[in-house]
N, C-alpha and C positions, 0 to 999 in steps of 0.2 A: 886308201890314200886320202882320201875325203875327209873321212873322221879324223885323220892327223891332224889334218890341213887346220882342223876347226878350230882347235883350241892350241896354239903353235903362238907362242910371243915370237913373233922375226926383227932379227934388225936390219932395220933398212938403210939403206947406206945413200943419203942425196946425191944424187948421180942419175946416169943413163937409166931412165927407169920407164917400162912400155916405150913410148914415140918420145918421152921429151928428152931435156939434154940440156942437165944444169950440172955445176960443176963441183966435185966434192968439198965439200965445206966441215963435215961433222960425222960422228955415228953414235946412235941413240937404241932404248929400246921403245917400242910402241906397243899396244895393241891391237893386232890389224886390224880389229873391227873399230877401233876408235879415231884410224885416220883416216882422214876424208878423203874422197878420191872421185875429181875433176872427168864425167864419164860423157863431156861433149861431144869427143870425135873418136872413140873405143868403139861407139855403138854398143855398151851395154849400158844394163839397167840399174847397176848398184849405185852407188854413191859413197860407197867406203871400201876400203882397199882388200878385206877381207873377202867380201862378196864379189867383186871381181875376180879375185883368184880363184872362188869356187864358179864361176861362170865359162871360166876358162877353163879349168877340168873339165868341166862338163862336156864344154863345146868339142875339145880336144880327146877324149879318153872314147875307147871303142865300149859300144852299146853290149852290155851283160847279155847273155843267152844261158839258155840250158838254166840247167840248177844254180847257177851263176847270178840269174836276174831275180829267182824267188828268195836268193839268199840277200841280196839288197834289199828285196822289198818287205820281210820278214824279222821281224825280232827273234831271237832266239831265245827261249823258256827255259825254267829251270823248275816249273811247278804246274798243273794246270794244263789246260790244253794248249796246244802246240807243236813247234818244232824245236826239237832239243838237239846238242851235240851228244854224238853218241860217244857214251866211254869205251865201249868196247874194241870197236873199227875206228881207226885215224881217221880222217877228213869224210865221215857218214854225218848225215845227221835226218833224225828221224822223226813221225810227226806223232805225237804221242794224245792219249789223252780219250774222253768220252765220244766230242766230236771238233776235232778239231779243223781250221779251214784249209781240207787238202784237196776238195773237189776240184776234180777234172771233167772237162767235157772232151770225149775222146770218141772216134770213129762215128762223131754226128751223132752219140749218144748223151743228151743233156746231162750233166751232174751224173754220168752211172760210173767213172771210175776214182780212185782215190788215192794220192802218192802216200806209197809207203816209207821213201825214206830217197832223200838225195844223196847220190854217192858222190866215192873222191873225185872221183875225171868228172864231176856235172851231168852225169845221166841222169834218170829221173826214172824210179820205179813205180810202176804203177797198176793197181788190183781193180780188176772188173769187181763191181757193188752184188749186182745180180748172177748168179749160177747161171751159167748155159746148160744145166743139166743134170743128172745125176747120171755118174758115168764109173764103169769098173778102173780103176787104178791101175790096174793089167790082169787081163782076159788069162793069160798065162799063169800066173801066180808067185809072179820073182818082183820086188821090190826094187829091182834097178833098173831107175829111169832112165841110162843110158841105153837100157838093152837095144833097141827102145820097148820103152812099157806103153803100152795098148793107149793108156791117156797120152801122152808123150807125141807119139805119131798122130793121134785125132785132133789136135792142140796145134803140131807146125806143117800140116796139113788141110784137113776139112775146116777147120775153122780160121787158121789164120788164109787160107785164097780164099774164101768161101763167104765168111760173116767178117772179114772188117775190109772197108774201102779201102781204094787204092794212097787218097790222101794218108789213110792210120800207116799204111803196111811202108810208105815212102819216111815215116817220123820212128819208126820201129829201129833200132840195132840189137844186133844179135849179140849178147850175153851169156858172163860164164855166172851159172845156176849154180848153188849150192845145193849138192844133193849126197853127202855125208850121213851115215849112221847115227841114229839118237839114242842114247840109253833112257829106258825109261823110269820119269820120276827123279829124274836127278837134279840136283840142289848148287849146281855152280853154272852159269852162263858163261864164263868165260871158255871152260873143258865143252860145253855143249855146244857153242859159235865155233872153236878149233874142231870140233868134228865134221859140222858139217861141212865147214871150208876143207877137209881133209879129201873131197871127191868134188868133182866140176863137172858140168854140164854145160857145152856151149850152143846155145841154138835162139830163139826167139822168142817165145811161148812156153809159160811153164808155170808155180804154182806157189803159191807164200810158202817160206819156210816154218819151221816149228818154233824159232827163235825170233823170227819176224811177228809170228802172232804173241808172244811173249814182250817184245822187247815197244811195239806199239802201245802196252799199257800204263798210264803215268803212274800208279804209286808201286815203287818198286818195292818198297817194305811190304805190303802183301802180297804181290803178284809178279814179282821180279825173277821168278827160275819157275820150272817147270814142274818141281813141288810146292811150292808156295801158289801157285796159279792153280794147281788141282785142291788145295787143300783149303782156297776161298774161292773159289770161281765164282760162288754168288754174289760176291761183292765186287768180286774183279770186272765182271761183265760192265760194271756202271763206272768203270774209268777205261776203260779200254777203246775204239773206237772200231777192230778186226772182228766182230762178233755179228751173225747174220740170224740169230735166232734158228739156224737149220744144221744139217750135219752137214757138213763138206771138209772136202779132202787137203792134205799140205803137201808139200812136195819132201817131206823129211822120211825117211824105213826106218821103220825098229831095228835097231842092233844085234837083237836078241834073236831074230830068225829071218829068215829071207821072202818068207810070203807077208808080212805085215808092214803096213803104212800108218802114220797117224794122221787123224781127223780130230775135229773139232765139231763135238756134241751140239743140240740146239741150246744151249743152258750154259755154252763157254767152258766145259770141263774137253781137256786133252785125252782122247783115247786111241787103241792101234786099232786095226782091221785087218782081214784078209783084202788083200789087194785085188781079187776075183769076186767081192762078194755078191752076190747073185743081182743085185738090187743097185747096186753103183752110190754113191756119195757126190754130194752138191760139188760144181766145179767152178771156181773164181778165177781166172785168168790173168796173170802175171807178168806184166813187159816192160822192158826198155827203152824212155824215149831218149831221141839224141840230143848230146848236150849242147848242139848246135840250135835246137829247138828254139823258137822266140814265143813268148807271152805277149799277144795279141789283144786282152781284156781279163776280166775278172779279177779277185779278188780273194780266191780258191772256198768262198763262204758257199753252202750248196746253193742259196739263192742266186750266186754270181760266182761259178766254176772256173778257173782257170780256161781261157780257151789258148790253143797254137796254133802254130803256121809255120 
């Protein structure tokens, strides 16, 4: 409404206008920043009529939360580092780019997490920087994170009572997880985002998609599908901002069999695994904050991380 507000020819009509009470004479156009505006007993601080009305939004209109107040405070990109609207998902929008300013400071841990993308209802997703581990994907050797798979249960268990405070665990909402079949190497994001929305996962804790570490990288002509990203990774890794230099795990299975998941190499190239493999793969942590959530400080630059409250 603000942005309307700004650039809005109004005609004003002399008459009952705020407190005074003069009597209709005329109607004109103006522009509200060109008419003067008498601000002795308003108690505000403009001086033209324009900026009094944005003083009065302000004062009047309810304070932005959640993904709500980073999308106020944020310009939206279309190239570059950033946060872009995402074409794929309606009212997503995603932070793209080498590095761009998405740092969080979450569970008392300075700058260690990073939103991967604001959704529609204003939640805020957000990936642990540092692996807690290298951990089997399930001990079992089935691909479905619902079963629950071995990671799955250690994730809304041992670690979420365990290693985050009570502050992180009271800003956390439980979320539905894309956890759909990936075919691998294939060359259309739209049929690979409808896969994996094709299976849901509702819980707390859980793990980047295979489309999310895809779709976080800005130049989409190289690395905008999951063959195009394998077939430059080496150059991909230097626009993308999801890459840890180490292997770790996604939350997406191979299509193609029931024991394999895909990882992400230390070098940014996408590969599957057995999901039991003896040695376990780097683990980044996954969560939703509430869109009720307030921005407290920051800037989301890693020097100055977003904090909440």
């Amino acid at each position: 409404m603000k942005k309307i507000l700004k650039n809005r020819i109004f005609i004003f009509i002399l008459g009952l206008f705020i407190a005074s009470s003069i009597s209709v004479l005329a109607a004109t156009y103006f522009e509200s920043s060109a008419v003067t505006y008498d601000n002795k007993e308003s108690g505000l601080t403009s001086t033209d009529v324009q900026g009094a009305i944005d003083e009065l939004y302000n004062a009047c209109k309810t304070p932005a939360v959640g993904g709500d107040e980073i999308l106020e405070k944020v310009d939206i990109v279309t190239s570059g580092d950033g946060l872009y609207k995402d074409e794929y998902e309606e009212g997503r929008y995603f932070y793209k780019g080498a590095n761009p300013n998405n740092y969080v400071t979450f569970n008392n841990e300075m700058a260690g997490w990073r939103i991967i993308f604001i959704e529609s209802d204003k939640t805020i997703k957000i990936m642990r920087i540092a692996s807690i581990g290298e951990i089997k994907w399930d001990e079992g050797g089935s691909n479905n994170w619902a079963g629950p798979a071995t990671l799955n249960t250690y994730l809304n268990s041992t670690y979420l009572n365990n290693q985050l405070n009570e502050v992180a665990k009271d800003q956390i909402v439980a979320s539905n997880f894309s956890i759909g079949k990936v075919t691998y190497g294939n060359n259309n994001m739209s049929t690979q985002i409808n896969n994996e929305n094709s299976n849901k996962w509702y819980g707390k804790v859980a793990l980047p998609t295979l489309s999310e570490y895809i779709r976080t990288n800005s130049n989409k002509n190289r690395c905008g599908t999951f063959n195009l990203m394998n077939s430059n990774y080496s150059s991909c890794v230097s626009t993308g901002w999801m890459d840890y230099n180490n292997y770790w795990w996604t939350l997406s299975p191979h299509s193609g069999n029931s024991y394999n998941a895909y990882y992400v190499n230390s070098r940014g190239r996408i590969e599957y695994g057995d999901v039991d493999y003896s040695y376990g793969y780097g683990v980044h942590p996954t969560i939703y904050l509430s869109s009720n959530i307030k921005i407290t400080g920051g800037d989301g630059s890693q020097n100055n991380p977003y904090r909440f409250e």
